[in-house]
VMD Tcl script that draws the C-alpha trace (Angstrom):
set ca {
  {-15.25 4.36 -4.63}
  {-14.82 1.96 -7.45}
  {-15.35 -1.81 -6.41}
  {-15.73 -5.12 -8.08}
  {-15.56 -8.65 -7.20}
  {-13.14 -11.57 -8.28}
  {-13.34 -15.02 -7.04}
  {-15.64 -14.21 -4.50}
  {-13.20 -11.15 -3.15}
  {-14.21 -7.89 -3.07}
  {-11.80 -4.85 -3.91}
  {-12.21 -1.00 -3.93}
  {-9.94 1.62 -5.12}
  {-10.67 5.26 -4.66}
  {-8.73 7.69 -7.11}
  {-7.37 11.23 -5.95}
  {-7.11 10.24 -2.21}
  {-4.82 13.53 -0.81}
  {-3.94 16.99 -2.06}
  {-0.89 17.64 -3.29}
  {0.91 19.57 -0.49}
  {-0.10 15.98 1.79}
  {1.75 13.96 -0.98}
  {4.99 15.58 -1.58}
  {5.38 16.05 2.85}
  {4.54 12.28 2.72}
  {7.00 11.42 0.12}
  {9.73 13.06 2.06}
  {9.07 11.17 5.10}
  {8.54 7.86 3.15}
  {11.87 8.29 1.23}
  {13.91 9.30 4.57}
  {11.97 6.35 6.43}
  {13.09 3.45 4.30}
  {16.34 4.51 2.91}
  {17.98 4.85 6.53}
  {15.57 2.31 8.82}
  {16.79 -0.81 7.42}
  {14.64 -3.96 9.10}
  {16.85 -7.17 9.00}
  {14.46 -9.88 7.93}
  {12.36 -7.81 6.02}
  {12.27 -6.81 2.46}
  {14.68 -4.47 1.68}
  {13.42 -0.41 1.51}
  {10.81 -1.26 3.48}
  {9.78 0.81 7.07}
  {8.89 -0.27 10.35}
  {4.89 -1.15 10.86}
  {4.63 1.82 12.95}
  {4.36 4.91 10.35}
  {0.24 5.01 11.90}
  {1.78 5.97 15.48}
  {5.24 7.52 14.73}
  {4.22 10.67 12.62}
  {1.69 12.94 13.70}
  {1.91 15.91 10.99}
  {-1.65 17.08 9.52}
  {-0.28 15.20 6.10}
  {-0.19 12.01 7.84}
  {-3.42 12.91 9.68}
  {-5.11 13.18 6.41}
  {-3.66 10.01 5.55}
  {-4.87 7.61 8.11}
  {-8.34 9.44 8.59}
  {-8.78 8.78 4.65}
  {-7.63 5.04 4.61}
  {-9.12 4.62 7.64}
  {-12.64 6.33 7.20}
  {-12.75 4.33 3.49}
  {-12.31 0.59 5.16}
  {-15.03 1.79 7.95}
  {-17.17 2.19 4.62}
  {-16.80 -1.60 3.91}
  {-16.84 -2.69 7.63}
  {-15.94 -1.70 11.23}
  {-12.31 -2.16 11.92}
  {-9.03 -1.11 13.67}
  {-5.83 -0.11 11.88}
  {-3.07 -2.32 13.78}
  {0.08 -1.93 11.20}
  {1.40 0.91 8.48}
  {4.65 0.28 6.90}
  {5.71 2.20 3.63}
  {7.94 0.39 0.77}
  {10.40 2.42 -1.94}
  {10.88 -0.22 -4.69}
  {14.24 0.65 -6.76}
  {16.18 -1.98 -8.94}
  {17.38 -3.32 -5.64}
  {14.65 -4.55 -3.99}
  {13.32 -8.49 -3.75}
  {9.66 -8.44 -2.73}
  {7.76 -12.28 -2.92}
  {4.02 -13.39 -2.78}
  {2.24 -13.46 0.61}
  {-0.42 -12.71 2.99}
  {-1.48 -10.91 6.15}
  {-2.99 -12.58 9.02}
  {-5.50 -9.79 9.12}
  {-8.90 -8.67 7.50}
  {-8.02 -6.31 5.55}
  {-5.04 -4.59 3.87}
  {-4.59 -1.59 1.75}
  {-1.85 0.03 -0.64}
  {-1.72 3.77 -1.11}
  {0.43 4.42 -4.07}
  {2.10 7.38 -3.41}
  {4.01 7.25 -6.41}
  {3.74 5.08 -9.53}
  {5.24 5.37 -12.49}
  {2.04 3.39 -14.27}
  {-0.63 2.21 -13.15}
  {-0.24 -1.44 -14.48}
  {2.65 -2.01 -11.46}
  {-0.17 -2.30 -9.00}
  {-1.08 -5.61 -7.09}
  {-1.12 -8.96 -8.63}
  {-3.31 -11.55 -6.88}
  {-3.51 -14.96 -6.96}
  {-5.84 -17.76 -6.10}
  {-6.66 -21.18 -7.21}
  {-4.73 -21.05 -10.47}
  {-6.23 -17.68 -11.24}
  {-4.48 -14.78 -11.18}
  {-5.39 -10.88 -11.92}
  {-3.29 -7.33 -11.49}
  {-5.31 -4.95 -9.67}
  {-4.20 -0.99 -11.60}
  {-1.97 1.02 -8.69}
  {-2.67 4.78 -10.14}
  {-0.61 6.91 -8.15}
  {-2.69 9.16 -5.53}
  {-4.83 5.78 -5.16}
  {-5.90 3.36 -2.64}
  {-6.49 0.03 -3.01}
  {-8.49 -2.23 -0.20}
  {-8.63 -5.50 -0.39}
  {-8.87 -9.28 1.73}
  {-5.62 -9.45 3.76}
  {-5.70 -13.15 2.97}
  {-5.74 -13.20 -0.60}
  {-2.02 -13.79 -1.96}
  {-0.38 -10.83 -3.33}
  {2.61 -8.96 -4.21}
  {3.64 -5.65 -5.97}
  {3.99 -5.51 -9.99}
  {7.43 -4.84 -10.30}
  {8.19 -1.75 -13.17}
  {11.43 -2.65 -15.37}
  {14.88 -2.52 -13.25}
  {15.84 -0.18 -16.25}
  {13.16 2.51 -14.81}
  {13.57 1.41 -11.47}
  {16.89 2.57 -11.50}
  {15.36 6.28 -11.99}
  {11.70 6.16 -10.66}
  {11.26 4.24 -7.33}
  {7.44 3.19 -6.88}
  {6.57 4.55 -3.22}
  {3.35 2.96 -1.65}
  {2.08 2.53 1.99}
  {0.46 -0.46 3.26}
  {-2.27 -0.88 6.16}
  {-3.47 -3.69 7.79}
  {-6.54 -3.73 9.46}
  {-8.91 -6.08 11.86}
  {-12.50 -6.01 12.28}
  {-13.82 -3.91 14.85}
  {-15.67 -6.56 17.31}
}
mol new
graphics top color blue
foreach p $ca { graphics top sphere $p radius 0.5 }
foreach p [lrange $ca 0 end-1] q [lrange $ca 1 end] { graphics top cylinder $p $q radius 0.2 }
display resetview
């Protein structure tokens, strides 16, 4: 696990998070989950916050015990919301927060790693590297959005990540 601290933040990222077979089965279901479950309200592409309790294959398994086992490294907590995003030249994402403790983005697939998570506080701002196969943990409260790629490479790579929120464990 690689961490470091900004601002008085802490954030991890472990590399090479699932095995290949998990990845491309979780792909599917990501691609077939927000191209056909449209949320009014909500960015566009993105699932339902229920991915955690809807699928129940070993893949997603793997998943959730990985995410889930890594944030229980950090601190005791409970994972209350997993939503996945596909980002094409379509989609409209803004900064924001969670009104939890922590979140985390699995990049399932990136085309780079500099369209990770750009964070901002007081003024200051910094892009946290989304490799693809990766996990990023972070504060939920901390202001954030994706790193959009190009709309020009959009348009043939969508970036796929998942997102967890979690709360502490009291």
């Amino acid at each position: 696990m690689i961490n470091f601290k900004w601002e008085n933040h802490n954030f991890y990222t472990i590399k090479d998070l699932l095995d290949e077979r998990d990845v491309i089965q979780i792909k599917k279901d990501v691609v077939r989950e927000c191209l056909n479950n449209y949320i009014e309200g909500y960015p566009k592409f993105q699932s339902y916050p229920d991915l955690h309790t809807k699928y129940k294959t070993t893949s997603w398994k793997n998943l959730i015990s990985k995410v889930t086992e890594n944030v229980n490294k950090i601190k005791q907590c409970k994972l209350i919301k997993c939503w996945a995003n596909y980002i094409n030249d379509k989609s409209d994402y803004a900064l924001h927060e969670h009104p939890t403790d922590f979140s985390c983005v699995y990049y399932l697939d990136n085309v780079a790693p500099q369209y990770g998570t750009y964070f901002i506080k007081d003024g200051k701002e910094i892009i946290i590297l989304g490799y693809t196969n990766s996990l990023q943990i972070f504060d939920s409260k901390l202001r954030h959005e994706l790193v959009f790629p190009p709309k020009e490479v959009l348009s043939k790579t969508p970036r796929l990540s998942i997102a967890f929120d979690f709360k502490l464990d009291l």
